[in-house]
N, C-alpha and C positions, 0 to 999 in steps of 0.2 A: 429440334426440341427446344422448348424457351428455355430462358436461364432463369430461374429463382430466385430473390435474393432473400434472405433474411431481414427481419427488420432491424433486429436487435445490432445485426453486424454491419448493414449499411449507418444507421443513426451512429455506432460508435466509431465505425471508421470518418465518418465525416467530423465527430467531434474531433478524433484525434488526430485528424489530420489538419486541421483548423487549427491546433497547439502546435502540431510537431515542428521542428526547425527554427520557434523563434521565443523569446522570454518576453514576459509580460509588461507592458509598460509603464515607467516607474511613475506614481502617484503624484498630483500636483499639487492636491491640498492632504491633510491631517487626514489620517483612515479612523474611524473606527472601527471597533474591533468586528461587528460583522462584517464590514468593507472587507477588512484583515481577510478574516475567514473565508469571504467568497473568492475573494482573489487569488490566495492559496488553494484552496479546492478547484477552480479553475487551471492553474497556471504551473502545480508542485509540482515537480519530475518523476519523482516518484508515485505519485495519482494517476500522470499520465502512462506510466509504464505498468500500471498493476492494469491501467484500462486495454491497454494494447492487447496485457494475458489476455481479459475478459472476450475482445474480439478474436484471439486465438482460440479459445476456447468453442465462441459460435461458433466458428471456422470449422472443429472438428466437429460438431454436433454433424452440421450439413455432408461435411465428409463422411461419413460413417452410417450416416441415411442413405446415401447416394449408393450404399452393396445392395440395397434393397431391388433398385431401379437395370431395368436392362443393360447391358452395357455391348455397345457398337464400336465394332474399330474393324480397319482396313489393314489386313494383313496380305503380305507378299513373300514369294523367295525363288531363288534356284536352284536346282540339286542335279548334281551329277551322277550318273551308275556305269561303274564300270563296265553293265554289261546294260544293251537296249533292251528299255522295258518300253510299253506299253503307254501310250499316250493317258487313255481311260479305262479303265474296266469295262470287259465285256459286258455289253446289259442281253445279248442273246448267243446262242453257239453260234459259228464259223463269222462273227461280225466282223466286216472290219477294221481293219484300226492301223495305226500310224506306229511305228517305233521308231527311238533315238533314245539319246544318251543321254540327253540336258532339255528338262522340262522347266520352264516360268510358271510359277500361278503366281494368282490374285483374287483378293475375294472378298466379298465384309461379311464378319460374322457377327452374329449375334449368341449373346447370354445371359438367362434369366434363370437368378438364382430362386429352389422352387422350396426346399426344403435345409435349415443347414444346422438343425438341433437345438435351435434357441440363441447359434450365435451371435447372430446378425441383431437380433432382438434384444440380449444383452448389452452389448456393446452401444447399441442407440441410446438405452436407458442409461449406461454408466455415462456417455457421452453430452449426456442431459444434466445427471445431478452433476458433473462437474463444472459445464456451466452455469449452473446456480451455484455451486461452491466461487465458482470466478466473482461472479456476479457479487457475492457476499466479501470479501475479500476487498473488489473495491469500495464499497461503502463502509468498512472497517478501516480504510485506507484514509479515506478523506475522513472521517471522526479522528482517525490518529492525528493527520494534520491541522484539522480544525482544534485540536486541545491542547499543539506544540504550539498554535500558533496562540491561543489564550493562553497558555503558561507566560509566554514571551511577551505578551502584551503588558498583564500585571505585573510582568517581574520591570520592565521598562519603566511602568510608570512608579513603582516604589523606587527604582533607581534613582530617579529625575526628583521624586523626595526625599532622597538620602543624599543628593550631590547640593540640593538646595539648601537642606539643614547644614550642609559641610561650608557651603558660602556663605549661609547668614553667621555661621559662628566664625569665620575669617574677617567678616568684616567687625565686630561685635567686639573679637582681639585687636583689630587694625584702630579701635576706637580706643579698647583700652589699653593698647603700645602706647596714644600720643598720651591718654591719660594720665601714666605711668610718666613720661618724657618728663612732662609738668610740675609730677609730683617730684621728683629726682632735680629736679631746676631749683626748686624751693625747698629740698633738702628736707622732702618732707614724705619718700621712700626711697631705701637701697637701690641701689645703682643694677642688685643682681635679679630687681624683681623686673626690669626689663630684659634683663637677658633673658630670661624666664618665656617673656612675650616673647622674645625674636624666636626663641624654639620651638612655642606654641604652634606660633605663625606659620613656621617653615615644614610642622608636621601637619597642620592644615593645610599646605598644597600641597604637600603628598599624598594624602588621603584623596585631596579632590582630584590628581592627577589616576591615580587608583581608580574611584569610583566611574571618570570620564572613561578609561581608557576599558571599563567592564557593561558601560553601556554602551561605546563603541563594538564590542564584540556581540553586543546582545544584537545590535540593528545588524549589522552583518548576518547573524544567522536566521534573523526575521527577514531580510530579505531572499534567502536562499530557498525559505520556504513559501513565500512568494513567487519566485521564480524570475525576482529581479539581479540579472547579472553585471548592470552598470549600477554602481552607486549604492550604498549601502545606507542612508540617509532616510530613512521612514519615521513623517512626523505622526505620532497619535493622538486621537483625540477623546479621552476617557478619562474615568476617576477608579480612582480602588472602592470609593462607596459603593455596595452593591444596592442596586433597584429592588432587589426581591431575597428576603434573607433565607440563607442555605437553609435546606431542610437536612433534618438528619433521622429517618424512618429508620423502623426495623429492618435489623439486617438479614433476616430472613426474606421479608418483603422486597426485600431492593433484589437478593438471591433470585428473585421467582420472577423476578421486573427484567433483569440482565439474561436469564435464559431464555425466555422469552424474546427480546427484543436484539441482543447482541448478533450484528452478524458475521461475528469469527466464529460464534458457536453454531450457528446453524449453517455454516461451509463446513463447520467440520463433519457436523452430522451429513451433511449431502455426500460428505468424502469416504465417510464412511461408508454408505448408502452406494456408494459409486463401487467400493472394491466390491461391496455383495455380489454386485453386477459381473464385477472383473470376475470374480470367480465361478459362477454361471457360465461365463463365455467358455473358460477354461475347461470346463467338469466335458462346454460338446462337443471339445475333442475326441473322444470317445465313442460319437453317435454317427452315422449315416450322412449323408449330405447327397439330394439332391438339386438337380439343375437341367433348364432346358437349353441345347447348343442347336445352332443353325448356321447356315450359312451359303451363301451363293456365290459363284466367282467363271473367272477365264482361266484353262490352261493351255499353253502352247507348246508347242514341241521346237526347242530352237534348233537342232540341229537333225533335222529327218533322215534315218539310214534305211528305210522301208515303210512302204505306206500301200495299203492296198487303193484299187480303184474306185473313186467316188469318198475318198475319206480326206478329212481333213484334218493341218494339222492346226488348229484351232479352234477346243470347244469349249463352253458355258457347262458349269458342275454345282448341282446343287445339291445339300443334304439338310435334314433336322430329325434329334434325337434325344432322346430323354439320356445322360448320364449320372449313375451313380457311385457313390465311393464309400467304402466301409474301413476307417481305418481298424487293421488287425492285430501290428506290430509299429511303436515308433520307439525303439530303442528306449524307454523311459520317459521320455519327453513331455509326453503328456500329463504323465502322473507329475512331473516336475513342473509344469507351468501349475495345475492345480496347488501343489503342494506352496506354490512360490505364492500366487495369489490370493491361498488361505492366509499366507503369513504377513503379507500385505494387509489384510481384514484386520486381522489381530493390530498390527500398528496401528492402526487408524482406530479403531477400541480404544485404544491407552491414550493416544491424543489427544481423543475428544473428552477421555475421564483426564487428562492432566491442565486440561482447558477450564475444565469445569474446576478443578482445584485452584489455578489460578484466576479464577474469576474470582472467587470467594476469598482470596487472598486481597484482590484489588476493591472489593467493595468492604471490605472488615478495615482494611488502611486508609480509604477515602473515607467511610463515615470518621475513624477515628482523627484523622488529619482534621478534618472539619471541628470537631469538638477542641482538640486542643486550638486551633487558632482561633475560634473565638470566645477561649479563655485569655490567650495572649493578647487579643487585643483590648479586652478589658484591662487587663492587667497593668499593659504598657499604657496607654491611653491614660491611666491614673498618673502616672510615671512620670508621663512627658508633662503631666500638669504639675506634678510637684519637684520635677526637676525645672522647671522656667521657672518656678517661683522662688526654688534654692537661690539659681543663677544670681534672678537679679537680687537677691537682699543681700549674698553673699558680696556681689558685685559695690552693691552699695557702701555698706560698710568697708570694703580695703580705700573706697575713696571718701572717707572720715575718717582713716586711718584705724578702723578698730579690726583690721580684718588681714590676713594675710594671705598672699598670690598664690602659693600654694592650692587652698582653697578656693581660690577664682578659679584659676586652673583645672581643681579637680571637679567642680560643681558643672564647668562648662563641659566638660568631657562626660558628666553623666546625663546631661540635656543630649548630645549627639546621641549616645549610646538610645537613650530612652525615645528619641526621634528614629532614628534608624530602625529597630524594635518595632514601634508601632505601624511605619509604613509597612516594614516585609509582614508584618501578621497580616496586615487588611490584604496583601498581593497573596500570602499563603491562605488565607479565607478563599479568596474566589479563585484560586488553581485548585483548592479540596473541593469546593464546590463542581468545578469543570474536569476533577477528574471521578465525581461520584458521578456524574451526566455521564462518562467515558465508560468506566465499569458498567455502569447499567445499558448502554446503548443508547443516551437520550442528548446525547451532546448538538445534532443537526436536529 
C-alpha cells in the first residue's frame, strides 16, 4: 500500500526542521523594523513550537482517517490444552485429523470497518477543525511576535532619544561648570553655584547610566525574540515619525474588522466546532458497530499424540465474516463520556464569548491609547520648544549676572523632562497604532 503524505505536514515538517536545533544569525548591518519582524517570525521559539502543535495536529488529522482504511497485520501464537484437541475442525463426519497438545498458528487478517455509528466520521471532522484551530493559533502567534517586536523597536528608538537628550544636557552643564569656574575666578559668582554644577553633573551620569543600562535590557529581549542567542547587540534603523498617520475608526467597525479577520477567534470558533464533533463521537457509543474480519493462515500441530492415516500435521485456514456488536451494558461510561464531552462544549462556549469580550476590550484601549498619544505629542512637542527657549535665556542671563543657578538648574531639567516626554509619546503613538493592527488582526 503507498504511503500518503500530507502536504500541509510534510511543508511544515521541512520548515521546522530547517529551524529546529540552531538560532538565527546575528545581523550585520542596522534592521529595520520589517527585517526585525521577519526574522522573528522566522526564527522565535515560541512560533516555532506553536508550528510543531500545527504539524501535530495534521499528524492526528491522518491518524484518525486512517480507522476508515482496512487494516492488515500478521498475527501468531501457541496454546497449550491440557487435554488433545483436534488439529482443525472437521469439515465432514468420520474425517481425519491429527490431535496434540500444542498447536502454532499464523495468519494475516484483515479488517474493515463497515458501519461504526458516526464515529469514525466525527472524530475526522473534530480532527480537522482542530487543525484549523492549530493552524489559526499559529498565525495569532507570529502577529503576537511581530507586535512585541514593533513595541521593542519604538520603545528602543525613544530610548536612544532620551539617552541623547541626557548627553546633550551633560555637556551643555560641563560648559556651564567651566562657565561658572570663570565667573567664581573673577569673584563674579558664589563658589556654591558650582557645587550646584558638580551635583547636576553627577545626577546626569546617573541618569545616563540608568537610561544605558534600560536600553541594554531592551536589545537583550529584542534579541530573544529574534532568536539570537550570542549577543544581544541589535543595531536599528528607523524614526518614531510615522509614514502613514494612525487612524482611529469606529470602534464598532474596528469590532466587525477583528471578528472577522483575528485568528485566535476563529481557532476558537473551530474549537468549539471541534467539541460538537467530540460529542457526536460520544452520543455512538450507544449504537451498533459493524465490520468486515477475514483472514488466512497456517496451523501446525507441534507435538502429534495421534494422527490418522493420510492426515497431516500442517494445514492452511481460511475464514471471512461480517461481525457485529451492540453495546447493551457499560457500567455508565458511556453516558459519562457524553456527559464529559457535553461539558467540554460548554467550555469552549464561554471561551469563545470571553474571547470576544476581550477583543472589545483590546480595540476600546488601542483606539483610545491612540488618541491620548497624539494629544501628548502635541502637547509635549509645544513643551520641548518652550522649554529650549526658557533654557537658553535663563542660561543667559546667570552669565550677565542677572539670573540665578537655581534656575539654570531647574529650566534645564524641565527641557530633559519635555525631551523625554515627547519622544516616548511619538514611540507610544505607533505601539497604539501596532497594537490596534493587533486587536483587529491586521498587523502582518
Amino acid at each position: 500500500m503507498a504511503l500518503k503524505l500530507n502536504p500541509f505536514w510534510l511543508a511544515a515538517w521541512l520548515v521546522c526542521g530547517a529551524m529546529s536545533g540552531r538560532s538565527a544569525v546575528p545581523p550585520t548591518e542596522a534592521l529595520t523594523l520589517d527585517q526585525a519582524i521577519e526574522m522573528a517570525v522566522n526564527n522565535n521559539p515560541e512560533v516555532s513550537a506553536v508550528q510543531w502543535q500545527s504539524v501535530a495536529a495534521a499528524a492526528d488529522v491522518d491518524a484518525v482517517r486512517a480507522q476508515r482504511l482496512p487494516k492488515v497485520s500478521l498475527v501468531g501464537g501457541y496454546s497449550y490444552a491440557t487435554e488433545d484437541q483436534r488439529l482443525y475442525p472437521a469439515t465432514y463426519n468420520s474425517e481425519p485429523g491429527v490431535f496434540g497438545s500444542g498447536v502454532v498458528d499464523g495468519a494475516v487478517v484483515l479488517k474493515i470497518p463497515l458501519y461504526t455509528g458516526g464515529k469514525i466520521s466525527s472524530e475526522i471532522a473534530a480532527s480537522e477543525l482542530m487543525k484549523r484551530a492549530a493552524e489559526g493559533d499559529l498565525s495569532r502567534s507570529r502577529e503576537i511576535v511581530a507586535f512585541n517586536v514593533t513595541s521593542l523597536f519604538y520603545s528602543m528608538l525613544a530610548q536612544k532619544e532620551v539617552i541623547a537628550s541626557v548627553e546633550s544636557a551633560m555637556t551643555a552643564m560641563e560648559e556651564q561648570r567651566r562657565t561658572i569656574q570663570e565667573l567664581v575666578s573673577l569673584q563674579k559668582a558664589a563658589r556654591v553655584d558650582a557645587l550646584r554644577a558638580e551635583v547636576r553633573l553627577a545626577e546626569l551620569q546617573e541618569k545616563r547610566t540608568k537610561e544605558y543600562n534600560t536600553l541594554t535590557i531592551q536589545q537583550w529581549t529584542l534579541a530573544a525574540l529574534l532568536g539570537l542567542e550570542d549577543g544581544q547587540d541589535v543595531q536599528l534603523s528607523g524614526s518614531l515619525e510615522l509614514s502613514d498617520p494612525p487612524q482611529c475608526p469606529d470602534a464598532n467597525l474596528c469590532m466587525k474588522t477583528a471578528l472577522r479577520n483575528r485568528n485566535d477567534y476563529d481557532a476558537a470558533r473551530q474549537r468549539r466546532a471541534a467539541t460538537g464533533e467530540s460529542v457526536k463521537s460520544a452520543r455512538s457509543g450507544f449504537l451498533p458497530t459493524l465490520s468486515l474480519e477475514s483472514s488466512y493462515g497456517l496451523r501446525w500441530m507441534s507435538d502429534v499424540q495421534d494422527a490418522s492415516a493420510g492426515s497431516d500435521d500442517l494445514e492452511d485456514v481460511g475464514q471471512i465474516g461480517l461481525v457485529a456488536e451492540w453495546p447493551l451494558f457499560s457500567g455508565g461510561g458511556t453516558r459519562a463520556q457524553v456527559r464529559r464531552q457535553a461539558a467540554v462544549q460548554q467550555a469552549a462556549l464561554e471561551r469563545e464569548r470571553q474571547l470576544r469580550l476581550q477583543i472589545r476590550t483590546e480595540v476600546e484601549t488601542a483606539l483610545a491609547d491612540i488618541s491620548s498619544a497624539t494629544e501628548r505629542i502635541d502637547t509635549t512637542k509645544t513643551a520641548v520648544d518652550a522649554a529650549r527657549e526658557s533654557f537658553r535665556i535663563i542660561q543667559e542671563k546667570y552669565e550677565l549676572g542677572k539670573g540665578a543657578m537655581v534656575d539654570v538648574l531647574t529650566a534645564q531639567a524641565s527641557l530633559i523632562f519635555a525631551e523625554t516626554s515627547y519622544a516616548r509619546a511619538r514611540a507610544d503613538l505607533a505601539i497604539s497604532d501596532a497594537r490596534r493592527k493587533l486587536a483587529v488582526g491586521g498587523i502582518l
